[in-house]
MIMI-547667 format. One record per residue: residue in three letters; y, x, z of N, C-alpha, C, O in turn. Coordinates in pm, whole numbers, plus 32768, in hexadecimal, padded with zeros to 4 digits. Atoms other than C-alpha are relative to their C-alpha. Example, Ala and Ser with C-alpha at 12.3 -4.5 7.8 and 13.67 -1.06 7.14 Angstrom:
REM residues 2
ALA7F89805980007E3E84CE830C8078805A8000807680C28042;SER7F897FAE7FFA7F96855782CA806D7FB3804980DC7FE6805A;
***
This chain:
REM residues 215
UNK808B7FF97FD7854181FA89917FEA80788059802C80DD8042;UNK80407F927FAB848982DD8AB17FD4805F7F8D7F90804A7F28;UNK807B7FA48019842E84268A637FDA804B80318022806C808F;UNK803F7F9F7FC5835085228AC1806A805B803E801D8071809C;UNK7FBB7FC67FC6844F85EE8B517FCE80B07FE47F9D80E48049;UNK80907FC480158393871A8AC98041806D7F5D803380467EE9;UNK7FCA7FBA804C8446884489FD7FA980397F827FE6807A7F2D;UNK8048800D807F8330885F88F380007FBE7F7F7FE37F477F83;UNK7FE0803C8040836F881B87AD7F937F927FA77FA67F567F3D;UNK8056808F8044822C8722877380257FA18066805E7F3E8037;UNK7FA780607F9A829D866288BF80847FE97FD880B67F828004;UNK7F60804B80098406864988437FF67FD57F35805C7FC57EF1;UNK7FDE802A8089838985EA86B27FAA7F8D802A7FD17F208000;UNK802480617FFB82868514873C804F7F5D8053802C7EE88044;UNK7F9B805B7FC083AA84518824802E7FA97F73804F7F347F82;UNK7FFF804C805B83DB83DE86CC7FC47FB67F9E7FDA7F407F81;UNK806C802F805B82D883BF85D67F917FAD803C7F6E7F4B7FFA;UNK805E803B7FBA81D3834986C080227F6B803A7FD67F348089;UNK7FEF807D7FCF826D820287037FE17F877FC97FD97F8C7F4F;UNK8078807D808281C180A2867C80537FE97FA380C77FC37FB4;UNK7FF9803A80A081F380608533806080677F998075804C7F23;UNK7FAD7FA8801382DD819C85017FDC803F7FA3803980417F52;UNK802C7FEA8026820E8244844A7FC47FE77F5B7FB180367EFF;UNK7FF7804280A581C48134830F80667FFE7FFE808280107F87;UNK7F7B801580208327810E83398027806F7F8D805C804E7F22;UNK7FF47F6D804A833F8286829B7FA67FB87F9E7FE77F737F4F;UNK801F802580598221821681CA801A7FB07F8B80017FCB7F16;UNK7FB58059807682B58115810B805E802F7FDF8073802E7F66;UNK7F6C7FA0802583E881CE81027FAB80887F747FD680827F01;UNK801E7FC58026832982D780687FBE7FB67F687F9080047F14;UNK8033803A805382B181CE7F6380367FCE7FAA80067F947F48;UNK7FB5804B804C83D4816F7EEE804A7FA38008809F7F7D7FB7;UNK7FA9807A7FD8844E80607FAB8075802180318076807D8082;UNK7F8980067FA28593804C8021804A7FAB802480987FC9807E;UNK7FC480697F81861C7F0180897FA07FDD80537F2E800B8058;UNK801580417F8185E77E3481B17F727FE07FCC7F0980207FD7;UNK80818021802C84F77D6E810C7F87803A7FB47F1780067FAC;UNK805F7FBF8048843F7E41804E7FA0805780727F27806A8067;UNK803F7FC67F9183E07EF481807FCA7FB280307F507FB68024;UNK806A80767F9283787DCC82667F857FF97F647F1980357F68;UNK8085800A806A82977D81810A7F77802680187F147FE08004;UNK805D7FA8801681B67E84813F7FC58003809B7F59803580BB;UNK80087FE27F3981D47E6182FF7FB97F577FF580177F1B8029;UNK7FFF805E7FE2813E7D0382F7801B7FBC809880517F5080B3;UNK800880237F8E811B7CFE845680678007806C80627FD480DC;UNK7F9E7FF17FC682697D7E84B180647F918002807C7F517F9C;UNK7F8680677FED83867C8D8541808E804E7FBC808D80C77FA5;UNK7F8B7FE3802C84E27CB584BC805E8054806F80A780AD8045;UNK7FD87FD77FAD85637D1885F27FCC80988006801780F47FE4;UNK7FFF7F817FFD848F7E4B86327FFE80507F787FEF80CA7F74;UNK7FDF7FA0806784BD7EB684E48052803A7FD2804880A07F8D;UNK7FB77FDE7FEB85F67EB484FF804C8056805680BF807C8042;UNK80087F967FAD85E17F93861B7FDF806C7FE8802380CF8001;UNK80367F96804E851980698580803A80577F9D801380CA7F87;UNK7FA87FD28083860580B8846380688023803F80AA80798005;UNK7F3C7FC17FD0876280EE85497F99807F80497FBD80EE8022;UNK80267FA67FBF868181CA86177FD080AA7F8C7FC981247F9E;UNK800C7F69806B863282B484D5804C80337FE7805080AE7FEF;UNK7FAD7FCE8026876E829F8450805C8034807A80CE8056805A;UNK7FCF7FE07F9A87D582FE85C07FEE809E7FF0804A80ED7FDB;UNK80477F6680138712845085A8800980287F657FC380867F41;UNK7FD37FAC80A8877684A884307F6C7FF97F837F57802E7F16;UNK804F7FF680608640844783B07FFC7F957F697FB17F9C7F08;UNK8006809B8054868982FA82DA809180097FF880CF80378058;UNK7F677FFA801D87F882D982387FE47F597FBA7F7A7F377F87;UNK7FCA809C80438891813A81BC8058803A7FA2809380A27FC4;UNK7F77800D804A898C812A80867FD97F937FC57F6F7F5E7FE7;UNK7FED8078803F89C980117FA77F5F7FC77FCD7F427F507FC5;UNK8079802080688850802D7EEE7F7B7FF980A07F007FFC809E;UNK809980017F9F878C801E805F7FDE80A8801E8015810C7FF0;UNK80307F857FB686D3813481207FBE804B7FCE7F5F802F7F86;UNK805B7F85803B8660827480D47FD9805680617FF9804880D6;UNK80257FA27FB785BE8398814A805A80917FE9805780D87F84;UNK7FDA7F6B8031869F84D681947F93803D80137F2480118030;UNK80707FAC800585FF861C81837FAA801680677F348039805F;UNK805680067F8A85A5860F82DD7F717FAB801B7F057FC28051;UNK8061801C7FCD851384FE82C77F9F7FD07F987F437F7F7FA9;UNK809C7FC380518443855E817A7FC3805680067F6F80707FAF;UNK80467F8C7FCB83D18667820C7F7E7FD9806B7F33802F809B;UNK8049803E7FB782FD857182DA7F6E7FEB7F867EFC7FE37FB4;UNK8051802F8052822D852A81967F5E807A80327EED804B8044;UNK80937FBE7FF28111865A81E07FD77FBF807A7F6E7F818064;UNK801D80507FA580FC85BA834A7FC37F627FEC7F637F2F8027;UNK8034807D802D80C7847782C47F8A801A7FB27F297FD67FD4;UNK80997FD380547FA7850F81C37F8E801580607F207FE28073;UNK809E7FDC7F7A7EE485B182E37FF47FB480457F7E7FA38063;UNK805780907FD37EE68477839B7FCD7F9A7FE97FA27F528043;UNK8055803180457E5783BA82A37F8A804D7FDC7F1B80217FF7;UNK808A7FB07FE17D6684B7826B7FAF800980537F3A7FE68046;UNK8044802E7FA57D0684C583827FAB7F6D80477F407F648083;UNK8064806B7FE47CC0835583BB7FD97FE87FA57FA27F7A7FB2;UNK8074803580537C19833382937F74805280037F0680257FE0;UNK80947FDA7FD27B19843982FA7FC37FD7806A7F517FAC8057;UNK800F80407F797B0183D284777FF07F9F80097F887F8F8049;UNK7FCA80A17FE67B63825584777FAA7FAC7FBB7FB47FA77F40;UNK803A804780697A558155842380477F987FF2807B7F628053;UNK7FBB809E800D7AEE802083857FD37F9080697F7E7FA780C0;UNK803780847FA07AB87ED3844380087FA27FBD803E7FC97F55;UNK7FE18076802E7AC27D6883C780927FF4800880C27FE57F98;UNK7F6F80147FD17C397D4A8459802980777F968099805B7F6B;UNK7FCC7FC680677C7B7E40836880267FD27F6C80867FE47F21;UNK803F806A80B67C217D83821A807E7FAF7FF280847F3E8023;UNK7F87806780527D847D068172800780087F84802680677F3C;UNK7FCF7FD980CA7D9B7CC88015809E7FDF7FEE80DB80047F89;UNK7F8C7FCC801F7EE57C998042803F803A8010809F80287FC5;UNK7FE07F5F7FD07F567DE080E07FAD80557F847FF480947F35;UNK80447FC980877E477E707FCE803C7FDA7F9F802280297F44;UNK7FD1801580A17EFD7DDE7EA580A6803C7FF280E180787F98;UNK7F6A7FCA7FFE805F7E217F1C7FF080A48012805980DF7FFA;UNK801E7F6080217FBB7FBD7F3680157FF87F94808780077F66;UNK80297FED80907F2F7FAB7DEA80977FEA7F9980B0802A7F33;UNK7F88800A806E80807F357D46804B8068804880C38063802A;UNK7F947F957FEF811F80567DE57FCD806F7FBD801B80BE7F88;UNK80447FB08019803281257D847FE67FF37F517F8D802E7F14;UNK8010801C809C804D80BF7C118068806C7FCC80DE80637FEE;UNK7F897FE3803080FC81BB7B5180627FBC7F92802E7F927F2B;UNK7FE37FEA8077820E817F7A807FCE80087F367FD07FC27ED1;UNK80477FE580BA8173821E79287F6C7FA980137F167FB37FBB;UNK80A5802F80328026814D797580457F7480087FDD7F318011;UNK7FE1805A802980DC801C795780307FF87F61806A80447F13;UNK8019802C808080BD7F637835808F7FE27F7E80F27FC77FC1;UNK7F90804C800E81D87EF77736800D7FA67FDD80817F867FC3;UNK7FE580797FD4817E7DAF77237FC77FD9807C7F5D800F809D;UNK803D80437F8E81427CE878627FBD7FC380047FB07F637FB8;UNK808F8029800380077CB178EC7FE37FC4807C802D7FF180D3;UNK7FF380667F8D7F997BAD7A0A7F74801480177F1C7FF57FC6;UNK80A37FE87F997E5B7C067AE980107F968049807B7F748079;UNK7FE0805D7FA97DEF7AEA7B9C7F728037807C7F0E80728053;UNK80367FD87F8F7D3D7B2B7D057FCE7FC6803B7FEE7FD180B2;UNK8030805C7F927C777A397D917FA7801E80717F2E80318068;UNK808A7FD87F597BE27A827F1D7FF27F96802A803E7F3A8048;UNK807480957FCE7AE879987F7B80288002809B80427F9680CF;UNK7FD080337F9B7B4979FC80DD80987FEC802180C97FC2808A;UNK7F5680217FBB7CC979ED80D3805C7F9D7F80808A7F337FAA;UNK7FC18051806E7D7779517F797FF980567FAE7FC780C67FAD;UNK7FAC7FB880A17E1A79937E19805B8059800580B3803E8057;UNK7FA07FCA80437EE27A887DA0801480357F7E7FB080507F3A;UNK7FCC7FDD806E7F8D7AF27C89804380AA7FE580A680BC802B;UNK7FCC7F5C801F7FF17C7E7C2280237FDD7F617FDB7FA77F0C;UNK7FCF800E805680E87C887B22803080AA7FD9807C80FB800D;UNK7FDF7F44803680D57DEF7A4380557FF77FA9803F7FBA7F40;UNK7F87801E808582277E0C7987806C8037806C808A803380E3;UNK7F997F547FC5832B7F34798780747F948023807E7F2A7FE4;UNK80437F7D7FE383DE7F817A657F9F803E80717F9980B2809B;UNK80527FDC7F8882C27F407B807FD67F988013801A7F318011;UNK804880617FD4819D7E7F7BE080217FAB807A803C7FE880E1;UNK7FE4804A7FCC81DA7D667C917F767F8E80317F2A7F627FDB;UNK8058805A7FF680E97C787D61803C7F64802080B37F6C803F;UNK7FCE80717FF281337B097D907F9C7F8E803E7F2D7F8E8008;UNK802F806A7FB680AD79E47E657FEA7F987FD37F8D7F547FFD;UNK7FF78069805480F878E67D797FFE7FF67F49804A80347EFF;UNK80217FBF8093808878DA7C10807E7FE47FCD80C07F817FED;UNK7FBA7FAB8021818179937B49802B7FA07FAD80997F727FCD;UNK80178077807C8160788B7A15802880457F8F8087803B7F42;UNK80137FA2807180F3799279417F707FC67FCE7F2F7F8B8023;UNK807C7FED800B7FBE797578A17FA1807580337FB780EC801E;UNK80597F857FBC7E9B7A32795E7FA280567F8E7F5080247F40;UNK805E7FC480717DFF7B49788A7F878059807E7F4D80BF8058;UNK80857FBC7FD47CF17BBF79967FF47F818087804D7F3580AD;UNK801A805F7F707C557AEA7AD57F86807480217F3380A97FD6;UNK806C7FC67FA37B897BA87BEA7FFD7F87807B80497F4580C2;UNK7FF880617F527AE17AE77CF07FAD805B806F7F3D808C805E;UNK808C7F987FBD7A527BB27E1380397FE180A980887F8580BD;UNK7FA580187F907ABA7BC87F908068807B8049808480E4800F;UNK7F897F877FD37BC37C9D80777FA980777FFF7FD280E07FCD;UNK80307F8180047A897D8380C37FC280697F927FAD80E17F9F;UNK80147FCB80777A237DCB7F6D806180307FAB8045808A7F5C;UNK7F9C7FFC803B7B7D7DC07EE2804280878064809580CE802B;UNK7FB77F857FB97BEC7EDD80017F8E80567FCD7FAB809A7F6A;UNK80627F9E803A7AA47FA07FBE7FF680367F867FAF809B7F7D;UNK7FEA7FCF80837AF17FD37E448062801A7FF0808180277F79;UNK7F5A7FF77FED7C5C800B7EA57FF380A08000801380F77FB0;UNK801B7F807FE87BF3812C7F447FC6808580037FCE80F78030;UNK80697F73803F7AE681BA7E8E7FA57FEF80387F5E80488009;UNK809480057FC879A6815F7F607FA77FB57F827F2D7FB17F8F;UNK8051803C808B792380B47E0D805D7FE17F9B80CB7FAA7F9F;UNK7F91802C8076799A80A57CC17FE67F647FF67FAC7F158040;UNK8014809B803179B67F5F7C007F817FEE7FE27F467F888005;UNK805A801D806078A57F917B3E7FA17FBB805F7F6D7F4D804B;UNK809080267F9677A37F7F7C82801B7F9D80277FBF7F4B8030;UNK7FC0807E7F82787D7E797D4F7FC27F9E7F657F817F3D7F8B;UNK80108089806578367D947BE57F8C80137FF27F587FA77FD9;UNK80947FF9801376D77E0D7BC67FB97FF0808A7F3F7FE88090;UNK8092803F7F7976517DB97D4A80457F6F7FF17FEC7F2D8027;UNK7FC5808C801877107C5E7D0C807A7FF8806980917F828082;UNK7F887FD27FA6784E7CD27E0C80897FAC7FC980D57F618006;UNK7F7B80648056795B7C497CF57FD3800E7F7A7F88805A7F3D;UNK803B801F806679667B977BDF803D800E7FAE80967FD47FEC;UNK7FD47FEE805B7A177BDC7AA4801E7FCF7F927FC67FCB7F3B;UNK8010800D80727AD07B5A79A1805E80067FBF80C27FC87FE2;UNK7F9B7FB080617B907BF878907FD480797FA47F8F80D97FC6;UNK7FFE7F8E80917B937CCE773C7FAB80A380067FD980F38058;UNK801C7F717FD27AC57E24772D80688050803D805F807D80AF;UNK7F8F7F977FF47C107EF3771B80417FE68092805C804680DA;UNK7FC37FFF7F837CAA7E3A785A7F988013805D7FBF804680C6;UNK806C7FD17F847B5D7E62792C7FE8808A7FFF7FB180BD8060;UNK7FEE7F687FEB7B7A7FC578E18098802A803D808780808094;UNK7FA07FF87FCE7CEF7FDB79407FF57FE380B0801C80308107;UNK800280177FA17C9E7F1C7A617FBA806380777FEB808280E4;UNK808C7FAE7FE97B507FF67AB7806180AC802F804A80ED8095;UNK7FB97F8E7FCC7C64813A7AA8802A801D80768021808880B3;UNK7F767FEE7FAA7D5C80D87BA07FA57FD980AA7FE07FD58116;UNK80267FED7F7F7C2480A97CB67FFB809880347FDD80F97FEE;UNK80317F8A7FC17C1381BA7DB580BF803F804380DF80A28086;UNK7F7C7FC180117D9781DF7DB8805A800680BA80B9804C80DB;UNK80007FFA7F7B7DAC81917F427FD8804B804F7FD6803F80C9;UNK807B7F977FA47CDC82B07F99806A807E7FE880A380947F7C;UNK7FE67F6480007D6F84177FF67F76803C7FD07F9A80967F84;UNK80767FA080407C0484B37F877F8B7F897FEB7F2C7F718036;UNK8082805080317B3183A87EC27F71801D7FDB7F5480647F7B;UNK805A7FD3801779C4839D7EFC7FC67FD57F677F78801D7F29;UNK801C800F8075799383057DC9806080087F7D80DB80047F80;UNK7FB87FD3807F79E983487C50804F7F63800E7FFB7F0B8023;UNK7FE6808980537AF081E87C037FEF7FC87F7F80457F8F7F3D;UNK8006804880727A4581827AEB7F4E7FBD7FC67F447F7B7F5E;
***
């Protein structure tokens, strides 16, 4: 790739980082993913091709290493993680959302990354997701990591929400808890006190600085 030609060291880090999709690439990396697929997962929009570009070009510059278990981040290129913070920060103060924004399934595949460990359950538990503007899904909580699914699981469902991508991203990220989104009639609810409080926790978890409490 061209670059700036340009002996500064934000012109010769941005020759890298600044390139499309380069950027979640680190992010997901930073999330945990490390095969092929687990990465495209989270890129919906990325082709196989440039993603694959994307990845020889890291591990070109020392930032991304392959062995038998898939890609990681060397130190170089976890050292990218505060860069990645302040530019989410930043667009979440600056950047208004849009309609073209609104995925519940980019939002659900966050949220299961964003699940820890110790808040999973030890028996398995099946959220079901219905968006009025896009389809079903399924989130499957059971160690050792949340999992979402397209196709019912053929578990029994112990919670159902129905609501849409913009209500379902807006409580993702903390612009309303549950409680309000179910009290102006936003989504609808149904499942056990204890899991609508579990559930009610884990809003807000998309947000670097949530305006609202998740619960």
């Amino acid at each position: 790739m061209e670059g700036y030609g340009d002996f500064c060291p934000l012109s010769r880090a941005a020759e890298i980082y600044a390139t499309r999709w380069t950027p979640l690439i680190i992010r997901n990396l930073q999330f945990g993913c490390s095969t092929f697929t687990e990465i495209r997962d989270g890129l919906p929009g990325i082709s196989r091709t440039v993603l694959t570009q994307r990845l020889r070009m890291l591990e070109h510059h020392g930032l991304v290493e392959r062995d038998s278990d898939g890609y990681r981040l060397t130190d170089a290129g976890a050292g990218l993680e505060a860069v990645t913070d302040v530019l989410g920060r930043w667009g979440e103060r600056y950047l208004e959302m849009r309609p073209e924004h609104y995925d519940a399934g980019v939002v659900l595949w966050n949220f299961c990354k964003h699940v820890a460990p110790a808040e999973l359950p030890e028996e398995r538990l099946v959220f079901r997701f219905d968006v009025r503007d896009d389809k079903r899904y399924w989130m499957l909580l059971q160690r050792p990591a949340a999992e979402i699914c397209f196709k019912p699981p053929g578990y029994d469902e112990d919670l159902v929400l129905v609501t849409t991508s913009e209500w379902l991203t807006k409580w993702y990220i903390g612009k309303v808890s549950l409680g309000d989104a179910l009290h102006a009639g936003r989504m609808e609810l149904q499942a056990p006190l204890h899991l609508e409080r579990m559930l009610a926790a884990m809003g807000g978890k998309g947000a670097y600085e949530p305006e609202v409490a998740p619960v």
